[in-house]
C-alpha positions in Angstrom: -23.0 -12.2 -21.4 -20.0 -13.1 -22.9 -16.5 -13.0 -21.6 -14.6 -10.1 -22.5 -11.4 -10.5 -24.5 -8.5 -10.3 -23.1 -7.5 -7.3 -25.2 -10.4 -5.4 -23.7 -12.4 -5.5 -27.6 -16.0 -5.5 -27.8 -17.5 -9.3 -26.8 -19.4 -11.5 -29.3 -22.5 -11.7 -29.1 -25.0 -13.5 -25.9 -24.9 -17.0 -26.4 -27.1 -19.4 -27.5 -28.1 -21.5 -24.3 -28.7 -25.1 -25.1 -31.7 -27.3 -23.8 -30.8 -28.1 -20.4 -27.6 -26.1 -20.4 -27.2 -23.0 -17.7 -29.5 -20.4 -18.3 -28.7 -17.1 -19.2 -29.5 -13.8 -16.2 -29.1 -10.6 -16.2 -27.0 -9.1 -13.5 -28.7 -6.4 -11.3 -26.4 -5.1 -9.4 -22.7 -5.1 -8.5 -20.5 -3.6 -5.2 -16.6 -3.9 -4.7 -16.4 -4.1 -1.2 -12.4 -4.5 -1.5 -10.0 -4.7 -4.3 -10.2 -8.7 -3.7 -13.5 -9.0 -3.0 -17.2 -7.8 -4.7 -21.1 -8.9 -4.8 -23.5 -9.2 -7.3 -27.0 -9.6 -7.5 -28.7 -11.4 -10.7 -32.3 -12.9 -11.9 -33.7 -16.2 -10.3 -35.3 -18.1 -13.2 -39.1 -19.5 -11.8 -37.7 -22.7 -12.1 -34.8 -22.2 -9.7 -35.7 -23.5 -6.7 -32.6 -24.5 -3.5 -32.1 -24.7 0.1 -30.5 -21.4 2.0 -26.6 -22.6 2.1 -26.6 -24.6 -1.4 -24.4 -23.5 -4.5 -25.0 -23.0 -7.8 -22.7 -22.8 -10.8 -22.3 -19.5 -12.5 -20.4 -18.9 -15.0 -19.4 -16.7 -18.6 -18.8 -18.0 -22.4 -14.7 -17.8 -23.0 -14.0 -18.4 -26.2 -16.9 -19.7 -27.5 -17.6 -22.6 -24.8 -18.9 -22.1 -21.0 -16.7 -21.7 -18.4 -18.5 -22.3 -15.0 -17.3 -22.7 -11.1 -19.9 -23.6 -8.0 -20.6 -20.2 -6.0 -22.7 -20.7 -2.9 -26.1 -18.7 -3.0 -25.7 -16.0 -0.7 -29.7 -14.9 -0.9 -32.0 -17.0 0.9 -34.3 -19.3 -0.9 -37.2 -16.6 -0.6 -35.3 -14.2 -2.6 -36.9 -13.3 -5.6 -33.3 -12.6 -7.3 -29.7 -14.2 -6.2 -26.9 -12.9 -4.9 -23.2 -14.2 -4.9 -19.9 -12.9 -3.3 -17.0 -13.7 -5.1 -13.6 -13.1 -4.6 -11.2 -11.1 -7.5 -8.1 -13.9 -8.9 -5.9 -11.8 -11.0 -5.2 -14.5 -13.5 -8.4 -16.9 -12.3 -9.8 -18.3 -15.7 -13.5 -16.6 -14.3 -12.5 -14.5 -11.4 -10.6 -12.3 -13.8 -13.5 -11.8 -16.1 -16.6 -11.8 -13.9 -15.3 -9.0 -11.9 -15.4 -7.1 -15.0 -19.5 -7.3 -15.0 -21.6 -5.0 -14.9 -25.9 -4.2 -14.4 -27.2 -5.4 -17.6 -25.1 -7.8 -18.4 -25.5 -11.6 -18.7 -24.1 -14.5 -16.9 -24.5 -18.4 -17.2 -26.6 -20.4 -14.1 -26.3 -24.2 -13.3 -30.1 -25.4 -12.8 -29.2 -27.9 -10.6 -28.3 -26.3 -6.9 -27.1 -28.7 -4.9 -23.9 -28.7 -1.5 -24.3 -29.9 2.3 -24.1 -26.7 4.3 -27.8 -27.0 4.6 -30.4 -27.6 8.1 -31.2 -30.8 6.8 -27.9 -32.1 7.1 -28.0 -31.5 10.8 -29.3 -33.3 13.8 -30.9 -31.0 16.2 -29.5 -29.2 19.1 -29.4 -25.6 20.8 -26.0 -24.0 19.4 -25.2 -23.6 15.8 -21.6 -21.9 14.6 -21.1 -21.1 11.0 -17.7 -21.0 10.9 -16.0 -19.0 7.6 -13.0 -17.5 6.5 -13.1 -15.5 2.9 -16.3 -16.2 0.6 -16.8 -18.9 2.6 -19.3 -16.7 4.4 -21.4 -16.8 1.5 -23.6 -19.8 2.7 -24.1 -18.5 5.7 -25.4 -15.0 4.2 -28.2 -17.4 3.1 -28.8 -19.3 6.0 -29.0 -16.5 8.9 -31.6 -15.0 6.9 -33.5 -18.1 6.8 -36.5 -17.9 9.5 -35.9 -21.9 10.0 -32.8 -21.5 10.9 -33.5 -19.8 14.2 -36.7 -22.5 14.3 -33.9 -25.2 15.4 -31.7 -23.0 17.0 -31.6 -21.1 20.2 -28.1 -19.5 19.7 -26.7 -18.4 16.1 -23.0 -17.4 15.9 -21.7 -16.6 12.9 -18.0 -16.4 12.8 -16.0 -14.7 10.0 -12.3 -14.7 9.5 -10.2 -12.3 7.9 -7.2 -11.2 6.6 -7.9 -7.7 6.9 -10.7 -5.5 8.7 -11.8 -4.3 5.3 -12.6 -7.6 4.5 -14.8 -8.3 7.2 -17.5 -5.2 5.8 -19.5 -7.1 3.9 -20.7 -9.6 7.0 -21.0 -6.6 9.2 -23.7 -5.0 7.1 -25.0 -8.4 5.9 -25.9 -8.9 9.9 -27.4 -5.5 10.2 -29.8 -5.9 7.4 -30.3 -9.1 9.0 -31.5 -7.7 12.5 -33.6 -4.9 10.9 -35.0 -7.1 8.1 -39.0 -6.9 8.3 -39.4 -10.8 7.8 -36.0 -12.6 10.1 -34.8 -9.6 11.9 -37.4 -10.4 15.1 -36.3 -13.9 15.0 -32.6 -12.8 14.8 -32.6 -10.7 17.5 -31.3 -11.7 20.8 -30.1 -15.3 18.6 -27.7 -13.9 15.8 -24.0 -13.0 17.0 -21.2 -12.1 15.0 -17.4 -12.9 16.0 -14.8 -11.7 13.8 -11.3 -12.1 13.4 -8.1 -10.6 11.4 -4.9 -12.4 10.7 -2.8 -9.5 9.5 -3.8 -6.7 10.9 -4.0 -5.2 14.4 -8.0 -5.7 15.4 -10.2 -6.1 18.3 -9.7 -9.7 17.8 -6.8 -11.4 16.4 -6.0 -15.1 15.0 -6.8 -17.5 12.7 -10.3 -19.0 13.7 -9.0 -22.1 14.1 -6.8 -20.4 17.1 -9.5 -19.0 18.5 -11.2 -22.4 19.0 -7.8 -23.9 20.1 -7.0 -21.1 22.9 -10.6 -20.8 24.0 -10.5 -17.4 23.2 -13.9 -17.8 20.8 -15.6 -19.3 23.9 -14.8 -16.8 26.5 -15.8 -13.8 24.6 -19.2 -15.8 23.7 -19.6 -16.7 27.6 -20.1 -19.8 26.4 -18.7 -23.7 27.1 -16.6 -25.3 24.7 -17.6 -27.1 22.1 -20.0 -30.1 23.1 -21.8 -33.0 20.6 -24.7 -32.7 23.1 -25.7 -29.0 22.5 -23.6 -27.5 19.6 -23.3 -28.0 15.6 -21.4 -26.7 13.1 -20.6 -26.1 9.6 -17.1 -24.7 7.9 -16.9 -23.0 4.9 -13.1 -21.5 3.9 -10.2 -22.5 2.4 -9.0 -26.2 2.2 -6.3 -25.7 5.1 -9.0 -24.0 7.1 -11.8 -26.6 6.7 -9.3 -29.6 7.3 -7.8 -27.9 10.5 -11.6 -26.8 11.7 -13.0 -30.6 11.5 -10.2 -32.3 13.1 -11.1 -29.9 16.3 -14.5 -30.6 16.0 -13.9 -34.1 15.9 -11.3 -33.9 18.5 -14.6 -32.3 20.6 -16.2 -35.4 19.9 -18.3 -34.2 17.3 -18.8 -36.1 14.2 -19.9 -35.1 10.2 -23.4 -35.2 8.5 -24.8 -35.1 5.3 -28.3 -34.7 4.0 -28.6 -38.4 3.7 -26.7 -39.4 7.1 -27.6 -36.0 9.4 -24.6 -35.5 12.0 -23.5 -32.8 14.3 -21.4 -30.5 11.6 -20.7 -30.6 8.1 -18.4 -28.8 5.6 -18.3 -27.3 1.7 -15.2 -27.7 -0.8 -17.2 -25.4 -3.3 -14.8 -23.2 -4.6 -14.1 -20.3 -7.3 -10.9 -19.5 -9.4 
């Protein structure tokens, strides 16, 4: 669909989409988990086709022109439709409209999914952590119901950082859908944790992830070592701050960065919305 106006007046018409431009989808379905945070659920053109933990660009027409930002896919690559999770920025060029959207509506997708959060850009070993704070979980929404992903890995730990306990809803149902799901739940069981954190809040668990990693705190309620190049990999997904802060421990653990065309022993995203 189009942007709406500031003024809140009735948007031009759809868009023409150009040959090779985003295409247009329809949105499905949309749920505010916070007032900073909500998830929607649009088409997956035939053609689409990605790797669980890749981002797409989505997008709206504002003022006649296409206004896109990446947004990691948070459905995995069997999903007949796509899923995002976005967070609400009052004055955000998108943010501030696409939280406006509604079922029936139309947004703009990139064809061309593309990012490094992805199995490929990893070497092999028993451990994986998907470390996130924010949206940044999004990638890993994908991944942990990806039946590969628990094909390379013994141990799954999903770690999601928070402001607030509110915030943390959406990755606490995402992992119970997970366990029950009819095609990964089997697989996920017994290999899928969840460790969360809050930052500004009383909570079970308190800290910045990055803390929890420094104290040894994340270990200890895992029961398990400390990080190690031989056994354990990693990918970050969060703000900038948290992703520079999270490698240089990792490296400091003697672990060092992949990519799809060089695999290594964690990688990171700088995919981000506004």
């Amino acid at each position: 669909m189009s942007a709406m106006p500031p003024d809140g007046s009735a948007a031009p018409e759809k868009p023409v989409v150009k040959a090779g431009g985003p295409t247009l989808e329809t949105v499905l379905e949309v749920k505010h988990w916070t007032d900073r945070l909500f998830q929607f659920r649009i088409t997956r053109p035939q053609s689409l086709r990605f790797r669980s933990g890749e981002f797409v660009m989505i997008g709206l027409e504002v003022n006649g022109k296409p206004l896109l930002r990446a947004y990691s896919v948070a459905s995995p690559s069997w999903d007949e439709a796509l899923d995002f999770y976005s967070i609400k920025v009052e004055d955000g060029p998108l943010t501030s409209r696409l939280q406006m959207i509604k079922p029936g509506d139309q947004v703009l997708l990139g064809r061309k999914p593309t990012g490094t959060l992805v199995l490929d850009a990893l070497t092999p070993a028993k451990r994986l952590y998907m470390l996130s704070t924010g949206t940044g979980i999004a990638p890993f929404a994908s991944l942990i119901r990806d039946p590969e992903t628990y094909e390379r890995f013994e141990d799954v730990i999903l770690v999601q950082g928070s402001r607030f306990a509110s915030e943390l809803a959406y990755g606490e149902a995402l992992v119970r859908q997970t366990l029950e799901d009819p095609l990964v739940g089997e697989l996920a069981n017994g290999k899928l944790r969840h460790i969360t954190s809050v930052t500004q809040e009383a909570g079970l668990r308190t800290g910045r992830v990055t803390t929890l990693i420094e104290t040894g705190q994340l270990f200890e309620d895992l029961g398990v070592p400390a990080f190690d190049p031989a056994h354990d990999r990693a990918m970050i997904c969060g703000s900038v701050s948290m992703i520079g802060d999270t490698k240089a421990l990792l490296e400091k653990a003697g672990l060092t960065e992949g990519a799809v065309s060089e695999p290594g022993q964690f990688v990171i995203e700088r995919a981000f919305v506004g």
